[in-house]
C-alpha positions in Angstrom: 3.1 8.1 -17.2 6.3 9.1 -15.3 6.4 10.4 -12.1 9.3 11.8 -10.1 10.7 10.9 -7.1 13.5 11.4 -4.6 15.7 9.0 -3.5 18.2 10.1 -1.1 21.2 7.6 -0.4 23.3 7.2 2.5 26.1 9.6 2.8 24.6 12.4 0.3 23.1 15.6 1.5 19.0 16.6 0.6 20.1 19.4 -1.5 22.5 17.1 -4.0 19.7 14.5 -3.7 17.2 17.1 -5.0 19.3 17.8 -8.0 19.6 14.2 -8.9 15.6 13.8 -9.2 15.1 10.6 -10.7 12.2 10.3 -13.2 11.0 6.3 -13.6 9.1 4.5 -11.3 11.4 1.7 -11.5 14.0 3.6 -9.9 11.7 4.8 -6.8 11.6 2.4 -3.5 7.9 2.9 -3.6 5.8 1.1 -5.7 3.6 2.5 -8.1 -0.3 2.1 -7.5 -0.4 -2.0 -6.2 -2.9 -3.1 -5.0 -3.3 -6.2 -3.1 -3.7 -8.5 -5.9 -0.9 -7.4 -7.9 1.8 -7.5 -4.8 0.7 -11.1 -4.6 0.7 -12.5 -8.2 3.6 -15.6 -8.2 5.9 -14.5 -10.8 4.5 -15.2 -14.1 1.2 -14.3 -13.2 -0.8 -11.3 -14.6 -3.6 -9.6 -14.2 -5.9 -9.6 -17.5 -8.8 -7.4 -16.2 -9.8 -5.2 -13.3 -13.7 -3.7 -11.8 -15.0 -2.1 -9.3 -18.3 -2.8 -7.4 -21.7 -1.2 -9.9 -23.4 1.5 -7.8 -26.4 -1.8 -7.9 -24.6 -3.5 -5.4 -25.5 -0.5 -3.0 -29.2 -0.9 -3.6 -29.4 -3.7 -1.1 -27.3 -2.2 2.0 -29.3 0.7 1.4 -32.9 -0.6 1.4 -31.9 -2.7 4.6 -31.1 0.4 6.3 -34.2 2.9 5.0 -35.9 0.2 6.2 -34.6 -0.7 9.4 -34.5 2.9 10.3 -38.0 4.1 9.4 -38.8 0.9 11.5 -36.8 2.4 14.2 -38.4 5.8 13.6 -42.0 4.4 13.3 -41.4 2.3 16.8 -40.2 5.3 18.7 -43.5 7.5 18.1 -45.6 4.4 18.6 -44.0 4.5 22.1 -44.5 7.9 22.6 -47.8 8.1 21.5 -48.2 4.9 24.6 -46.7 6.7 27.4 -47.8 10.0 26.9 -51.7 9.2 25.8 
C-alpha cells in the first residue's frame, strides 16, 4: 500500500514541492505505522507475529469495578437510610 507524501526541501517553494509528490514511504521523513517494538528491533531482528489484548482480558477490570461500585452504591443508602431513620 503506497501512500503519498510531501517533502519539501530547503530552498524550493510549497507550490513546486506539491508538484513533485513523492509516492513511497521510503522516501517520506515519517515513518510508516511503528510501533514501539519495531523502532527498537537491533538490526537483524524481526517481528514474526503481532496481537492485541482478547475483549476476556476486560472481564476482570470490569467485574472489579461493578462490583466496587454497587458496593459504593449499596453503602451510600445504607447511610442514608441511618441518618435520616
Amino acid at each position: 500500500m503506497s501512500r503519498a507524501c510531501l517533502v519539501v526541501p530547503d530552498g524550493q517553494t510549497a507550490l513546486a514541492a506539491i508538484l513533485n509528490i513523492r509516492r513511497s514511504p521510503e522516501e517520506c521523513r515519517i515513518p510508516s505505522s511503528m510501533g514501539y517494538v519495531e523502532g527498537h528491533l537491533i538490526p537483524g531482528e524481526q517481528v514474526l507475529y503481532k496481537t492485541g489484548l482478547h475483549w476476556i482480558v476486560l472481564w476482570g477490570p470490569f467485574l472489579f469495578g461493578f462490583f466496587f461500585c454497587g458496593l459504593g452504591f449499596g453503602l451510600a443508602l445504607l447511610i442514608s437510610a441511618i441518618i435520616y431513620h
